[in-house]
C-alpha positions as CSV (number, residue, x, y, z in Angstrom):
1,X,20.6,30.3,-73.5
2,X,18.2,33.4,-73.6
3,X,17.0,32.0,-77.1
4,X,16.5,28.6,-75.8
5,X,14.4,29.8,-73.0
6,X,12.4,32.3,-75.1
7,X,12.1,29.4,-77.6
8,X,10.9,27.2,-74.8
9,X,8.1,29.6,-73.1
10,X,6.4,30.2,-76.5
11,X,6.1,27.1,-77.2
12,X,4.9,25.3,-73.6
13,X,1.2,26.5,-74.1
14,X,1.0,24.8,-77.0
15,X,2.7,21.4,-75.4
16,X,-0.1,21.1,-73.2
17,X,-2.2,20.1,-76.3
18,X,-1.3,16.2,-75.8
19,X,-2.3,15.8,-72.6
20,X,-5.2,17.4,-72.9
21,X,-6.4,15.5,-76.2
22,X,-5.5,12.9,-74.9
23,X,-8.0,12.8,-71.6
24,X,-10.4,14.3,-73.7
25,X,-9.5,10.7,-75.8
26,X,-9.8,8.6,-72.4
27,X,-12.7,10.1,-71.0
28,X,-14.7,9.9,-74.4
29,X,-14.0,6.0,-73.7
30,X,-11.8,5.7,-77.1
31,X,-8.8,4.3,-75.6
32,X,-8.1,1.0,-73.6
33,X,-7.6,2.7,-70.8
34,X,-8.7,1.9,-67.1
35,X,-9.2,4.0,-63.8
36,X,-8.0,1.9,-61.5
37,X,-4.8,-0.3,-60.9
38,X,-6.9,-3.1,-58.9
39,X,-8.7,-3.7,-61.9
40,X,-6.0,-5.1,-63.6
41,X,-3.7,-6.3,-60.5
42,X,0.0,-5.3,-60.2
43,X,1.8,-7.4,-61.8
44,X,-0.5,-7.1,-65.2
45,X,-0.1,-3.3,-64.7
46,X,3.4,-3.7,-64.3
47,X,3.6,-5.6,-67.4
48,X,1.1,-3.2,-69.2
49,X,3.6,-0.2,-68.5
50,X,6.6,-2.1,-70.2
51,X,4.5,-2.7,-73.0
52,X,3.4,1.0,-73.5
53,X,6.9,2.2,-72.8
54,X,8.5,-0.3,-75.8
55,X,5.8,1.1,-77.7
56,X,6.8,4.7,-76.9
57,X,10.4,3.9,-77.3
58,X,10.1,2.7,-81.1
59,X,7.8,5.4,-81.8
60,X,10.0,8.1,-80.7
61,X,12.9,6.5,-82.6
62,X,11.3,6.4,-85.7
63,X,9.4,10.4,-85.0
64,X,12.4,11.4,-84.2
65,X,14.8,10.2,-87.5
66,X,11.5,10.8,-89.9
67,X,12.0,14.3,-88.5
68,X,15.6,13.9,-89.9
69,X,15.3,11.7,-93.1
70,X,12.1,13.7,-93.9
71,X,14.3,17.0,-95.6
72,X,11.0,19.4,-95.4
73,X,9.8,18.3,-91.9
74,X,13.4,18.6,-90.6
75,X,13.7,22.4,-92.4
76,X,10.3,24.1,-91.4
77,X,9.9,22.0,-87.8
78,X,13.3,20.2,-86.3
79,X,16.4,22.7,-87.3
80,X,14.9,25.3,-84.9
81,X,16.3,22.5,-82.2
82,X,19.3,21.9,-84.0
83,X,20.4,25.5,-83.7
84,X,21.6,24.1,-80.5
85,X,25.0,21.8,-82.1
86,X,27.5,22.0,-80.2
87,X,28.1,21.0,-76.2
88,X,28.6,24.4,-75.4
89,X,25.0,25.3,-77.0
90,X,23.3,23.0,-74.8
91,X,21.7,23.2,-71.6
92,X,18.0,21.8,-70.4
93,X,16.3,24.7,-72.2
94,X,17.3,23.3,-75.3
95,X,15.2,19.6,-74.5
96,X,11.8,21.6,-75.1
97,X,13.4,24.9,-77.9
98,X,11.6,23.1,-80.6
99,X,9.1,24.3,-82.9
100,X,5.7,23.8,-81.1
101,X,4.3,20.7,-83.6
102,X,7.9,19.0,-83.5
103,X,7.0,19.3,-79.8
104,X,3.9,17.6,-80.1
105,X,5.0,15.3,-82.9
106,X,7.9,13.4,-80.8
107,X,5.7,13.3,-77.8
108,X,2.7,12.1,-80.3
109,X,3.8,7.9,-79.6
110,X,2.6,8.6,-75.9
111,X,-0.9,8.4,-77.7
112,X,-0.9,5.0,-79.7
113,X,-0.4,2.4,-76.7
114,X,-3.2,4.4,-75.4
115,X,-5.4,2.5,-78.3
116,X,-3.2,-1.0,-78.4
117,X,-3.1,-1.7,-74.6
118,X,-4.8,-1.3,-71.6
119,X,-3.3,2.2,-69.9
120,X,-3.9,3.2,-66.5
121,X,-4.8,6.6,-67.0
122,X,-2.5,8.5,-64.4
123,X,0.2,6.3,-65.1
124,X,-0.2,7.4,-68.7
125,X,-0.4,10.8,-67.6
126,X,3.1,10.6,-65.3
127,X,4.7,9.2,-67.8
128,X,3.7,11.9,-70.0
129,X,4.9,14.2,-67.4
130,X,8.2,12.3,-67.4
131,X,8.6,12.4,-71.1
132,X,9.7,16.6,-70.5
133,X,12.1,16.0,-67.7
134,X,13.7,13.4,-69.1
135,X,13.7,15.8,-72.7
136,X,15.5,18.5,-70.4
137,X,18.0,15.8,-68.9
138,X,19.0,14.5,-72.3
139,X,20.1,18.2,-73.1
140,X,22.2,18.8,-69.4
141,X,25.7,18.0,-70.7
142,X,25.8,15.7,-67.8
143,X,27.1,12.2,-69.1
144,X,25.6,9.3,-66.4
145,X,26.9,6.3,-68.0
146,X,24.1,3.7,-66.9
147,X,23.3,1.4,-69.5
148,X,21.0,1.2,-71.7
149,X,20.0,4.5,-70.8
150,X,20.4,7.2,-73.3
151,X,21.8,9.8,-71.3
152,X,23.3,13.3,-72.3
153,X,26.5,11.7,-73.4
154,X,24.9,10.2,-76.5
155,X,22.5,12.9,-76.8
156,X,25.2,15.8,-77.5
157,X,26.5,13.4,-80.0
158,X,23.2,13.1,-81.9
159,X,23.4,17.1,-81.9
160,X,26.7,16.9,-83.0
161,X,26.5,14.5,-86.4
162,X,22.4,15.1,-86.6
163,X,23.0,10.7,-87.9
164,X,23.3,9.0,-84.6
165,X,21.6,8.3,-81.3
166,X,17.8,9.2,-82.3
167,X,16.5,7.4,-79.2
168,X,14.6,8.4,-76.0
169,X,14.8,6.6,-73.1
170,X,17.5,3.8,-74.1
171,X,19.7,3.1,-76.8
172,X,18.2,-0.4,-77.6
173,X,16.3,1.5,-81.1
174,X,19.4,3.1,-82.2
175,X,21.2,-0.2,-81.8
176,X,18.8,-2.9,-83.4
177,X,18.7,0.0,-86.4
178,X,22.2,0.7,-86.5
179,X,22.6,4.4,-85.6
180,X,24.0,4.2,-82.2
181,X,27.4,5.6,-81.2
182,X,28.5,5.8,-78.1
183,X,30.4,8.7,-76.5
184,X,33.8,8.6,-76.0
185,X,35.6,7.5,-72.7
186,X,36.8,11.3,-72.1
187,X,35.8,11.5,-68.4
188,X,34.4,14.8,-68.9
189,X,31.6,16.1,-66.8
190,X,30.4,12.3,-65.5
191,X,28.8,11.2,-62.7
């Protein structure tokens, strides 16, 4: 766990890139993003964040395997996360030990709704924020069965056969693209 947390604090100065390109993106007006939620109404905004979020979700998916399929970027960038196989290795350290650019990279699809659909800009930023803690609960061990949410169940698979269960937030990519397996009913560590 020592590694994972070393791992981790060298490479959080250089996670704080996104955000920061990205309001640099926003407040150069090169996005479709807007200040305020009464500009839009609620129910448009509401809609707004499901689009950005589906957005996210395929991007992330398809980030995520590239850095799989893709032999070079998984050597030099995405087996420094992989050192971390086996249940045992894991803990919510290991959701940010990557290799600063594989950092970046798989929390780089936060950026395109940004230029497809209208974003409100803290929203964009929350869910930005969220995009970390939910990297650090996919990594907990902890299996919440609540579906379609990719919990850590699915997760410690995906770092067990490095083939399966690519997805972030649900397991709707890995499904429609057939790489989803599900954990196994072994009533260990659920809540």
């Amino acid at each position: 766990m020592l590694l994972q947390i070393s791992v981790t604090m060298k490479a959080m100065p250089w996670y704080t890139l996104l955000p920061t390109v990205s309001e640099y993106m926003i407040e150069s007006g090169w996005t479709r993003c807007y200040p305020c939620i009464s500009d839009v109404g609620w129910v448009t905004h509401l809609a707004y964040i499901a689009i950005y979020l589906a957005i996210v979700e395929f991007g992330v998916y398809w980030m995520h395997r590239g850095l799989h399929d893709i032999k070079p970027l998984y050597k030099y960038l995405h087996a420094t996360h992989h050192i971390y196989n086996k249940e045992n290795t894991l803990s919510p350290w290991a959701g940010m030990a990557l290799n600063p650019l594989d950092g970046l990279l798989q929390a780089s699809p936060h950026l395109i709704p940004l230029f497809l659909i209208p974003t409100h800009f803290r929203t964009h930023l929350v869910l930005l924020f969220l995009e970390g803690v939910w990297a650090t609960n996919l990594h907990d061990c902890i299996n919440v069965k609540v579906w379609p949410v990719m919990g850590a169940g699915y997760h410690t698979i995906h770092h067990i056969t490095y083939r399966h269960n690519y997805g972030n937030y649900t397991i709707w990519m890995d499904w429609v693209f057939g790489t989803l397996r599900p954990p196994a009913d072994d009533g260990k560590k659920e809540i």
